[in-house]
LOFI-81031 format. One line per 2 residues: number of its first residue (from 1); their letters; for each residue z, y, x of C-alpha. Coordinates in nm, 2 decimals, padded with zeros to 4 digits, always signed. Layout:
NUM> a> Z/Y/X; ...
//
This chain:
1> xx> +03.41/+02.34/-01.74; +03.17/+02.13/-01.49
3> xx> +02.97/+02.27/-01.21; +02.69/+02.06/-01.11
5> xx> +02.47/+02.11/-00.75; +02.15/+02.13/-00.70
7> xx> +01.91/+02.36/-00.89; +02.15/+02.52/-01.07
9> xx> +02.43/+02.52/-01.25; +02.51/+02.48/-01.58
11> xx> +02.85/+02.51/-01.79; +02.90/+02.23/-01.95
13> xx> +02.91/+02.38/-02.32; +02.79/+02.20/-02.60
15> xx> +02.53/+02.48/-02.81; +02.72/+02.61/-03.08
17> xx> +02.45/+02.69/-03.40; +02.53/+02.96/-03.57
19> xx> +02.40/+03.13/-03.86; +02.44/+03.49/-03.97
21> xx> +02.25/+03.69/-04.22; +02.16/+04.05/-04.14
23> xx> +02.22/+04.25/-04.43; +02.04/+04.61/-04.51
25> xx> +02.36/+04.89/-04.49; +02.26/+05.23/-04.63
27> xx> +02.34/+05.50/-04.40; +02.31/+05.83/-04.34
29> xx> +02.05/+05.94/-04.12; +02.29/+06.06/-03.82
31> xx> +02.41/+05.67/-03.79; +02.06/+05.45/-03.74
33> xx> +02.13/+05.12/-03.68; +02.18/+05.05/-03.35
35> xx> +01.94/+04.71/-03.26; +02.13/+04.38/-03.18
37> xx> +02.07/+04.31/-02.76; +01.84/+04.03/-02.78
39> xx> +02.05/+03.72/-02.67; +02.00/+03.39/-02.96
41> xx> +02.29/+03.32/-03.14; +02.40/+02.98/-02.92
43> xx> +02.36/+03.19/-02.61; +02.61/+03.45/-02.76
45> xx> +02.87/+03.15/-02.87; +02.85/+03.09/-02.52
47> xx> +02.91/+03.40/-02.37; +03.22/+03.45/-02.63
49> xx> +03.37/+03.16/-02.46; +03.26/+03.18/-02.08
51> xx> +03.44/+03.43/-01.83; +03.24/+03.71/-01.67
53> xx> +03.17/+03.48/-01.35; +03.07/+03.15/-01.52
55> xx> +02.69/+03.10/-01.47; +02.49/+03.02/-01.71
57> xx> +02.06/+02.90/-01.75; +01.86/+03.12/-01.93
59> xx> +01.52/+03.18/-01.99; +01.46/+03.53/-02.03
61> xx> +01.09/+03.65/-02.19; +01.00/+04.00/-02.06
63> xx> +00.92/+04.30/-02.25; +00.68/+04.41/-01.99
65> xx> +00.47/+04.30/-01.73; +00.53/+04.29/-01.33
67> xx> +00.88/+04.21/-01.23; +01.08/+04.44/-01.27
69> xx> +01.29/+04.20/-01.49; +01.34/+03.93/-01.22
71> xx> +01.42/+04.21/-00.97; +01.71/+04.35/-01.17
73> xx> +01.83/+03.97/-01.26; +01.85/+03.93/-00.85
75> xx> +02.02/+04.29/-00.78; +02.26/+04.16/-01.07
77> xx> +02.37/+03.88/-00.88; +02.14/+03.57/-01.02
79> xx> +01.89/+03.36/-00.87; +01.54/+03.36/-01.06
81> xx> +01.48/+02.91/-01.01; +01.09/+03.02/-01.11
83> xx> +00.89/+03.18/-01.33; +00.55/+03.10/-01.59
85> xx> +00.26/+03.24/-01.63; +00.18/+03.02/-01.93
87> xx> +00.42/+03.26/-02.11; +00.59/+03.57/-01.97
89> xx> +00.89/+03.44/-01.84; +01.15/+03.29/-01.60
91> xx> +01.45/+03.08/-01.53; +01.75/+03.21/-01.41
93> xx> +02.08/+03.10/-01.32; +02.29/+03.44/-01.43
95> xx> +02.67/+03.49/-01.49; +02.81/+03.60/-01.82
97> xx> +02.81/+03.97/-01.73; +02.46/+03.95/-01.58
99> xx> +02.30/+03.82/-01.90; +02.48/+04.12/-02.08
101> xx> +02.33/+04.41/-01.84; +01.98/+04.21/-01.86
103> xx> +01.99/+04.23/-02.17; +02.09/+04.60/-02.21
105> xx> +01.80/+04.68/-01.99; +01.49/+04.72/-02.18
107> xx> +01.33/+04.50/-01.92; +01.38/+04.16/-02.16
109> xx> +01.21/+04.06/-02.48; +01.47/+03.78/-02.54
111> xx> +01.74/+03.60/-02.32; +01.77/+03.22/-02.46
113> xx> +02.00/+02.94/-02.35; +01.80/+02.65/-02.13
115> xx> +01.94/+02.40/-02.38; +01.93/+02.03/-02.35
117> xx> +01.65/+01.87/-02.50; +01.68/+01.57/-02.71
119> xx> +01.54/+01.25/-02.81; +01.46/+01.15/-03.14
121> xx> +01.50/+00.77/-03.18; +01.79/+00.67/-03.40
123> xx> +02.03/+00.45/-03.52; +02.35/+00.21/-03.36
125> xx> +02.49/+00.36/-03.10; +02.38/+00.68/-02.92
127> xx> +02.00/+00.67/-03.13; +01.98/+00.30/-03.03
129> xx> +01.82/+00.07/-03.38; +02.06/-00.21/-03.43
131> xx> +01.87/-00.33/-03.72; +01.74/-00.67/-03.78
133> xx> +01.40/-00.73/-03.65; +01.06/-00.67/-03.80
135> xx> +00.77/-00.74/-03.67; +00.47/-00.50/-03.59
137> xx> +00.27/-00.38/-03.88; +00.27/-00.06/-03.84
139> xx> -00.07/-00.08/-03.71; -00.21/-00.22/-04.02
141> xx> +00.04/+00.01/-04.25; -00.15/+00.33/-04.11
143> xx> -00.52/+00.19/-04.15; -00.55/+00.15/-03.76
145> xx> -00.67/-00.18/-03.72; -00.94/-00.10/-03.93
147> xx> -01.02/+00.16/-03.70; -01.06/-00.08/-03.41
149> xx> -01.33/-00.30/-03.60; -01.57/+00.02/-03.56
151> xx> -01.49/+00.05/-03.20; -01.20/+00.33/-03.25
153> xx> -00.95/+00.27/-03.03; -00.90/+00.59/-02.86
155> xx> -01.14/+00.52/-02.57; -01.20/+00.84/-02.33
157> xx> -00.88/+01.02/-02.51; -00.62/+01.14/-02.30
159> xx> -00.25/+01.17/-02.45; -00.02/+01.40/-02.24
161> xx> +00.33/+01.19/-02.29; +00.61/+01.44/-02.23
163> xx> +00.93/+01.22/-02.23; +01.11/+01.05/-01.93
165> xx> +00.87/+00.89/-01.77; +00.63/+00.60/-01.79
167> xx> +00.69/+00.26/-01.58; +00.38/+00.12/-01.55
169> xx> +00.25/-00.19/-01.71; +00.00/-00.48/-01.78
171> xx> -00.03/-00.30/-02.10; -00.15/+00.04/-01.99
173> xx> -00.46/-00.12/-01.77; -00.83/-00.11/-01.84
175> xx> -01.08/-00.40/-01.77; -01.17/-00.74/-01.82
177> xx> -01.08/-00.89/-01.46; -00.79/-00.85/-01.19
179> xx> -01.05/-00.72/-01.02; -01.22/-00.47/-01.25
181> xx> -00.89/-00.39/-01.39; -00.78/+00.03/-01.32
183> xx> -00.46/+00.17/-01.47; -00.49/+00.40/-01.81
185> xx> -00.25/+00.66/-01.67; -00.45/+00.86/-01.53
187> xx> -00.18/+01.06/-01.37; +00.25/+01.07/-01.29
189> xx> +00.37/+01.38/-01.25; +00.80/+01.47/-01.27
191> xx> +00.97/+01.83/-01.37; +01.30/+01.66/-01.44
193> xx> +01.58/+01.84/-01.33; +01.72/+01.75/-01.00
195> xx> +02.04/+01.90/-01.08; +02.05/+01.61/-01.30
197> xx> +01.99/+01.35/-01.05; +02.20/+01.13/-00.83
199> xx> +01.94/+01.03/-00.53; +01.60/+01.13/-00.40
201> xx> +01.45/+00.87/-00.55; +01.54/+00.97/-00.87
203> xx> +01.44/+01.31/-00.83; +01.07/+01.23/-00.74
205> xx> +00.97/+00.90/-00.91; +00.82/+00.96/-01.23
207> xx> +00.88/+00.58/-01.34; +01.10/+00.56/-01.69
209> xx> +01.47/+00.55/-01.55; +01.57/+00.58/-01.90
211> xx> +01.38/+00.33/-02.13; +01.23/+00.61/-02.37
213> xx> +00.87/+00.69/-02.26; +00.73/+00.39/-02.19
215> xx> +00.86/+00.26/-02.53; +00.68/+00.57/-02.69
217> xx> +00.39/+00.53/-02.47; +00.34/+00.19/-02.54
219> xx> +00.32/+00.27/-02.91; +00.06/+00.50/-02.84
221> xx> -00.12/+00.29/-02.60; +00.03/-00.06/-02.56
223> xx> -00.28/-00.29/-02.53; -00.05/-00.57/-02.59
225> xx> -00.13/-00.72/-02.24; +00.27/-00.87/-02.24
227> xx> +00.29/-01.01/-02.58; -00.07/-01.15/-02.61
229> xx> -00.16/-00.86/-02.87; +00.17/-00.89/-03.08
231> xx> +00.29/-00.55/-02.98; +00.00/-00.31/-02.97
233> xx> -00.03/+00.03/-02.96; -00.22/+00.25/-03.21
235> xx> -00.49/+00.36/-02.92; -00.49/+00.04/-02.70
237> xx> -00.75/+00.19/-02.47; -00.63/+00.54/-02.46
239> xx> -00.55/+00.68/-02.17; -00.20/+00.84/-02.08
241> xx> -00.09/+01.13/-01.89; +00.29/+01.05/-01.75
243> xx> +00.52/+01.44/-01.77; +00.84/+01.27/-01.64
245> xx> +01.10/+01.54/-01.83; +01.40/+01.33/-01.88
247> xx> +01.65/+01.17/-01.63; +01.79/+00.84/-01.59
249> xx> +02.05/+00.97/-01.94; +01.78/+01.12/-02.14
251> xx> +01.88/+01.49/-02.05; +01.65/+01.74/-01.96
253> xx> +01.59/+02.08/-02.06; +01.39/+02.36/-02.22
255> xx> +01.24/+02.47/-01.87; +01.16/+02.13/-01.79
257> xx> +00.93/+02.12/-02.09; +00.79/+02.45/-02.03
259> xx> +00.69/+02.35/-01.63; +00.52/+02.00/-01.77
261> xx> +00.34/+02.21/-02.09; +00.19/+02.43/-01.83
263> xx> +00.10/+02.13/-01.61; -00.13/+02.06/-01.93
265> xx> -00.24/+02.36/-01.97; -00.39/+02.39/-01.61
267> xx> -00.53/+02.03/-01.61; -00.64/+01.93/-01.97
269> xx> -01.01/+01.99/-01.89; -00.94/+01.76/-01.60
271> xx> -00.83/+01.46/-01.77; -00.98/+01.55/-02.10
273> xx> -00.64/+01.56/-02.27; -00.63/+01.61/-02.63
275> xx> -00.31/+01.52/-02.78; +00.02/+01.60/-02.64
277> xx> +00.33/+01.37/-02.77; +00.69/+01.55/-02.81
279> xx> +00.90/+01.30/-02.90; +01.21/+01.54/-02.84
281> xx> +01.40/+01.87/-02.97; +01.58/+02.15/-02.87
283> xx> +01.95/+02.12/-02.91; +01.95/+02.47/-03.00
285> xx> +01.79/+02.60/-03.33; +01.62/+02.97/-03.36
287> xx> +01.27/+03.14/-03.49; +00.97/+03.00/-03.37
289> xx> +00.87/+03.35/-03.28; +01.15/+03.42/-03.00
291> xx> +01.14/+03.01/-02.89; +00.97/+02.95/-02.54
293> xx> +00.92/+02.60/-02.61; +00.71/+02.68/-02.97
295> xx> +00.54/+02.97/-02.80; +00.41/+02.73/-02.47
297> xx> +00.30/+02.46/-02.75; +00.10/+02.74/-02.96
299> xx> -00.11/+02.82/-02.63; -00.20/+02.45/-02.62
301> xx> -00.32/+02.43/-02.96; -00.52/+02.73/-02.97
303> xx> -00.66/+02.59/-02.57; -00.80/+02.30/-02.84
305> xx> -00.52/+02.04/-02.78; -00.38/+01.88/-03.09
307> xx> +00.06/+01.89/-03.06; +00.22/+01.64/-03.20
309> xx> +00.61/+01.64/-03.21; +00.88/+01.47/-03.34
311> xx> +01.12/+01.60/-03.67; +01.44/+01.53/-03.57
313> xx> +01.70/+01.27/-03.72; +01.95/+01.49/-03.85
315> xx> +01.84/+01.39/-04.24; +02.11/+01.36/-04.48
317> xx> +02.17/+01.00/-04.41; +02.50/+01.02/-04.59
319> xx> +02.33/+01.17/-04.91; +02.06/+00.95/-04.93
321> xx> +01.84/+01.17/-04.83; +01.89/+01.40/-05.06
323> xx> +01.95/+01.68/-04.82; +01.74/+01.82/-04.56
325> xx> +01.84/+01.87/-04.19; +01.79/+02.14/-03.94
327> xx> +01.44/+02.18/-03.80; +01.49/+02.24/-03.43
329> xx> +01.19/+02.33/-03.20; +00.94/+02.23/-03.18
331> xx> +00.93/+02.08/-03.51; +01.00/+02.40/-03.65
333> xx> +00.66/+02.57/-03.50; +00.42/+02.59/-03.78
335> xx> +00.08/+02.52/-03.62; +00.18/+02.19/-03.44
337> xx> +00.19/+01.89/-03.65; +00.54/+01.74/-03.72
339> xx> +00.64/+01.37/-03.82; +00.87/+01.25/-04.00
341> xx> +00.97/+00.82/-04.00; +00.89/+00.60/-04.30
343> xx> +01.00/+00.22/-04.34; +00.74/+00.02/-04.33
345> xx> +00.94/-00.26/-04.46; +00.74/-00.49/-04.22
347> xx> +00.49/-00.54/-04.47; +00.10/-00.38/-04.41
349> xx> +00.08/-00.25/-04.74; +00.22/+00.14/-04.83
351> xx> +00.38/+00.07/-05.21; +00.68/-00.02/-05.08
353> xx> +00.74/+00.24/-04.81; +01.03/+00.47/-04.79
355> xx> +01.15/+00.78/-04.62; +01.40/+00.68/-04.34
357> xx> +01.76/+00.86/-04.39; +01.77/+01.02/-04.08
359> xx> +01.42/+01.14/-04.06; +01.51/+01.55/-04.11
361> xx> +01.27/+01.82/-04.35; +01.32/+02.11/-04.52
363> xx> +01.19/+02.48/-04.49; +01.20/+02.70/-04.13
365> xx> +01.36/+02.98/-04.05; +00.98/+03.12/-04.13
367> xx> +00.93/+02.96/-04.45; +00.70/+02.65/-04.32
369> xx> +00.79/+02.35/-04.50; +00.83/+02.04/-04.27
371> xx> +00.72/+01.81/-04.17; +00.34/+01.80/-04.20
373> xx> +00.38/+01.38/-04.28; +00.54/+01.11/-04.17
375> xx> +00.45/+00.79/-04.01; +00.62/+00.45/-03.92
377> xx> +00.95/+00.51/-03.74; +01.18/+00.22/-03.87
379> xx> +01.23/-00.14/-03.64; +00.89/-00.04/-03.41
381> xx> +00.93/-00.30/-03.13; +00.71/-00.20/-02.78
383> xx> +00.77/-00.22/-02.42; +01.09/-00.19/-02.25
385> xx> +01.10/+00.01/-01.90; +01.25/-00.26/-01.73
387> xx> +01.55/-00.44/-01.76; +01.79/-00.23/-01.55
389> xx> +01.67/+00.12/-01.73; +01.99/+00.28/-01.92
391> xx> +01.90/+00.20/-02.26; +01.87/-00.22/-02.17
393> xx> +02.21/-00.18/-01.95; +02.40/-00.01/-02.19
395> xx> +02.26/-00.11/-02.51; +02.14/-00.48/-02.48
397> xx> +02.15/-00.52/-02.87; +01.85/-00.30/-02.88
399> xx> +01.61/-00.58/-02.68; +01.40/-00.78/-02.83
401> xx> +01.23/-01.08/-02.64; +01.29/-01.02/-02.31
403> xx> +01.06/-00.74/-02.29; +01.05/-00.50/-02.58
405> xx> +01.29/-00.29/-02.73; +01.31/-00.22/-03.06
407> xx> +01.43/+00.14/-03.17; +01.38/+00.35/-03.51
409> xx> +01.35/+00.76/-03.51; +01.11/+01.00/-03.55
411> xx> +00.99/+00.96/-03.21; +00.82/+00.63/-03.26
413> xx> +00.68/+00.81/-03.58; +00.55/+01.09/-03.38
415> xx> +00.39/+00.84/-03.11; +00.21/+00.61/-03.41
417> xx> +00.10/+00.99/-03.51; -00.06/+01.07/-03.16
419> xx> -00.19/+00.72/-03.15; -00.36/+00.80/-03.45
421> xx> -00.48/+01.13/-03.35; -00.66/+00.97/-03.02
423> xx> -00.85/+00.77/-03.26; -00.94/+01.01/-03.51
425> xx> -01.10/+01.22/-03.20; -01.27/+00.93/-03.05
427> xx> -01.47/+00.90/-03.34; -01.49/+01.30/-03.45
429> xx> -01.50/+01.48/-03.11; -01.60/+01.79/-03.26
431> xx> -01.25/+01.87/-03.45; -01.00/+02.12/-03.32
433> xx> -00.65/+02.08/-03.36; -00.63/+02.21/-03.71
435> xx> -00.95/+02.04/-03.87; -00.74/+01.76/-03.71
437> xx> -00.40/+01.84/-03.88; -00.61/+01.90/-04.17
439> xx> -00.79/+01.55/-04.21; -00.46/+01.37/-04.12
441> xx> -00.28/+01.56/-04.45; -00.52/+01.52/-04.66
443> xx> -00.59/+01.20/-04.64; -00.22/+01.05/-04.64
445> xx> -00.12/+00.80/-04.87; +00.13/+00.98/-05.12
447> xx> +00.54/+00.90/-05.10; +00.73/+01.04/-05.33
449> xx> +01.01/+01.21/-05.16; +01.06/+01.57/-05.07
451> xx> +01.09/+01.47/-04.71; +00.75/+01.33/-04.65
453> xx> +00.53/+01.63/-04.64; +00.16/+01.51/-04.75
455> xx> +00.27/+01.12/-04.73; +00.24/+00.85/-04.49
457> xx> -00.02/+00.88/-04.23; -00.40/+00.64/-04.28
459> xx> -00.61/+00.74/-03.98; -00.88/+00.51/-04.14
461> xx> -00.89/+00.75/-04.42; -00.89/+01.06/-04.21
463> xx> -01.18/+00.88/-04.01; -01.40/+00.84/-04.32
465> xx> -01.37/+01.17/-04.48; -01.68/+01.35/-04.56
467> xx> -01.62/+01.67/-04.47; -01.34/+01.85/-04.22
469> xx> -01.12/+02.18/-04.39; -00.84/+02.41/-04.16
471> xx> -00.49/+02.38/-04.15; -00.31/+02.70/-04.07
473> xx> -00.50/+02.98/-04.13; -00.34/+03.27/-04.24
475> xx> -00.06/+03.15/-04.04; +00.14/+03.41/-03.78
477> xx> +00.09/+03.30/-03.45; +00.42/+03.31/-03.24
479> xx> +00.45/+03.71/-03.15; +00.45/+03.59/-02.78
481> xx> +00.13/+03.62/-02.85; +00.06/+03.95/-03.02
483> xx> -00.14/+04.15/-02.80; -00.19/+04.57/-02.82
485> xx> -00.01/+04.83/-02.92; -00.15/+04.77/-03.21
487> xx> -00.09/+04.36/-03.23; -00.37/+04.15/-03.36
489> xx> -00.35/+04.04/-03.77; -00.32/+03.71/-03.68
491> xx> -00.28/+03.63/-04.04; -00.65/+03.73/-04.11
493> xx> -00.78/+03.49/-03.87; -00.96/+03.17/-04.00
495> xx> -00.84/+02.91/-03.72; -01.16/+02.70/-03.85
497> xx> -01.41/+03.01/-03.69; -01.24/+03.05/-03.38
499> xx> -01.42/+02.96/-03.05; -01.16/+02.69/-02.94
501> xx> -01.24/+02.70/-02.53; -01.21/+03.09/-02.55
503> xx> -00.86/+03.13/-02.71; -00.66/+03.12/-02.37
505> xx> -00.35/+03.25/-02.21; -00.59/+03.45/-02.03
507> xx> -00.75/+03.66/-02.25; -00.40/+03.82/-02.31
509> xx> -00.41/+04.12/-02.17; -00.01/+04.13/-02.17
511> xx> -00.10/+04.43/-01.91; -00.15/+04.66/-02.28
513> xx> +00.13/+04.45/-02.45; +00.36/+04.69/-02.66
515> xx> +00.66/+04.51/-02.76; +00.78/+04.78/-02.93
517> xx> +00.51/+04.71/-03.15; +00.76/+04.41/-03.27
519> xx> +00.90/+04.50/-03.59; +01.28/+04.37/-03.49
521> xx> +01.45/+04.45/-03.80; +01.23/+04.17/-03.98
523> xx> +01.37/+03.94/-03.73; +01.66/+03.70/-03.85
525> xx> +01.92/+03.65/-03.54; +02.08/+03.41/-03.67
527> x> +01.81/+03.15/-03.56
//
């Protein structure tokens, strides 16, 4: 076990995913069933192997409002790190026996792990491509650079990158001149753990210590200053917002992503941010309906930001393909638009495009089949960090000229995706997120495979159609969000009708929030 200083501690303890199906007992009617304390399944592998004392990071929703639930986590011995308003809950550093009295309180809704977030690029060693080299076409392969012959090139767009960090470059400026020239991140902001870090300057720069962001930010936005237009992005005069989550390894965690989501979610009118790009997933897999992470995302959508996250890259690589992998959050959230990676084959054409092994799909833990579609995730070559980030020092077999890395995963597919969002809202301003998710299905290029959801992304296509349907409706909003005591039929609601700018955290009125209301029994704990 490994103590770390700093914010907190955490135990050093792998998540263990386990799956357990409740099954329906008949009993008589002096022996109800009593109902399981509401701890996810990795969190209870955990305490099964921890001591009383260790201390462990949780994130515990409350069942009620005020906080009477951080008080009694305190009184038990813990320290509450801080808590959200974007949803209602809060970090705490608890011991094992702590987390069980929380738990047994009444006070809690759900006590999950703070598990490590991960990145989703893939291949070689430790996610790192090792494959030959292809040059970039994945701009013509999506119907981009048709786009930018109409003047689409994601110009007054923000996209919110939340990833570890952007180190800024002659790629991500604006301008004709040296001295007309502004940067296109309009802001840097860092939530990465400084439990995690190993210096002040670490802890507060929101530069890419790791090599990850700026790649996936330069797919999105890359204006292809450094390779004289080789290596552009899908936007190339979008703007970027930098939400540094991830330290100089790559490791950061639930709450990280939670403090940087409601950084959007307090500034998006600001910066006019539209699209936000996950291009990482929980470690730990359970129901979007008890996942803080899903439930933060949700409030951005319905706050009329399009979410676009990453599927994962636990395919069945070693069937072919054949079999699906697990669909950790976010990319199990059903409103939120998931990627997959296709191979482009470094040609511009689609007929011979493939779904990538690793690339993961299947159906949720709430039915949703995923992902949404894919996009170009195989041999994408954009900007490297700088040549002392982690990924050039300990992987140099994943540069490429110098300057560029070249990595494959469904996070390059899910940045070509938010590249191609920024576009699509350039030149249709009107949509909400799902007329958005909407045009980008339908008008996908067909791939035969299981894996691929509605095919391979054409933004070009989605651009031209005539008319704009909904995704989503008669989808179950995350019950975070269910409101009453009697909670709203979310199912009824037509997400095309609803008034975009007045769906807010802030017309909850958690204050008359009966989570008893929650039918529990219908909940499966083993996600």
């Amino acid at each position: 076990m490994r103590t770390r200083t700093g914010r907190f501690s955490r135990v050093s303890l792998y998540p263990v995913l386990i799956a357990f199906l409740l099954c329906a007992t008949l009993l008589p009617a002096a022996q109800p069933l009593a109902r399981p304390l509401p701890i996810d399944p990795a969190l209870r592998a955990l305490l099964a192997q921890a001591d009383g004392e260790t201390r462990i990071a949780v994130i515990v929703q409350k069942a009620t409002p005020g906080n009477e639930a951080e008080a009694l986590a305190q009184n038990l011995g813990g320290e509450v790190v801080r808590s959200w308003s974007i949803i209602p809950a809060f970090l705490a550093n608890l011991s094992a026996d702590a987390i069980r009295q929380l738990a047994q309180s009444g006070l809690v809704r759900w006590i999950s792990w703070d598990s490590p977030v991960l990145k989703q690029d893939k291949g070689g060693i430790d996610g790192i491509s090792l494959i030959g080299a292809y040059l970039s076409t994945y701009n013509s392969t999506i119907g981009a650079d048709k786009a930018w012959n109409y003047g689409f090139k994601g110009n007054g767009i923000a996209v919110a990158v939340v990833d570890s960090g952007i180190t800024p470059k002659p790629d991500f400026l604006a301008g004709a001149t040296s001295l007309t020239q502004s940067s296109r991140i309009l802001a840097n902001v860092t939530f990465a753990s400084t439990a995690l870090t190993y210096s002040s300057r670490v802890n507060t720069t929101t530069y890419d210590l790791f090599g990850h962001g700026t790649h996936i930010a330069g797919i999105i936005g890359s204006n292809g200053a450094s390779s004289g237009g080789a290596f552009q992005g899908v936007a190339p005069e979008v703007n970027l917002i930098n939400l540094r989550v991830a330290d100089y390894n790559g490791r950061a965690f639930e709450s990280d992503m939670v403090d940087a989501l409601q950084w959007i979610y307090e500034h998006h009118k600001e910066y006019n941010i539209r699209v936000v790009n996950v291009s990482m997933n929980s470690a730990t897999a359970q129901s979007y309906h008890t996942s803080p992470l899903d439930a933060a995302l949700e409030i951005l959508w319905f706050n009329g930001i399009v979410v676009i996250v990453s599927a994962g890259n636990n395919g069945g690589a070693s069937t072919m393909g054949t079999e699906p992998g697990i669909l950790y959050p976010p990319a199990n959230d059903p409103f939120v638009i998931t990627v997959g990676a296709s191979d482009d084959m470094g040609t511009p054409y689609t007929w011979d495009d493939i779904l990538t092994p690793f690339s993961a799909y299947g159906v949720t833990e709430g039915g949703f089949w995923k992902p949404d579609l894919v996009a170009p995730g195989a041999h994408i070559i954009n900007l490297l960090a700088s040549a002392d980030c982690t990924i050039s020092v300990q992987h140099p077999e994943a540069l490429y000229g110098g300057a560029f890395l070249r990595l494959s995963g469904t996070s390059m597919a899910a940045g070509v995706a938010s590249g191609a969002a920024a576009l699509l809202l350039q030149a249709r301003p009107d949509l909400n997120p799902d007329q958005v998710k909407w045009a980008l299905m339908n008008s996908a290029t067909r791939l035969r495979h299981p894996g691929a959801g509605a095919g391979i992304l054409n933004v070009w296509a989605a651009i031209k159609l005539n008319k704009y349907g909904t995704a989503n409706t008669g989808t179950t909003a995350s019950k975070l969000l269910w409101t009453g005591t009697e909670p709203v039929n979310w199912g009824s609601v037509n997400w095309g009708s609803v008034n975009w700018g007045s769906v807010n955290w802030g017309s909850v009125n958690w204050g008359s929030v009966n989570w008893g209301s929650v039918n529990w029994g219908s909940v499966n704990w083993g996600y």
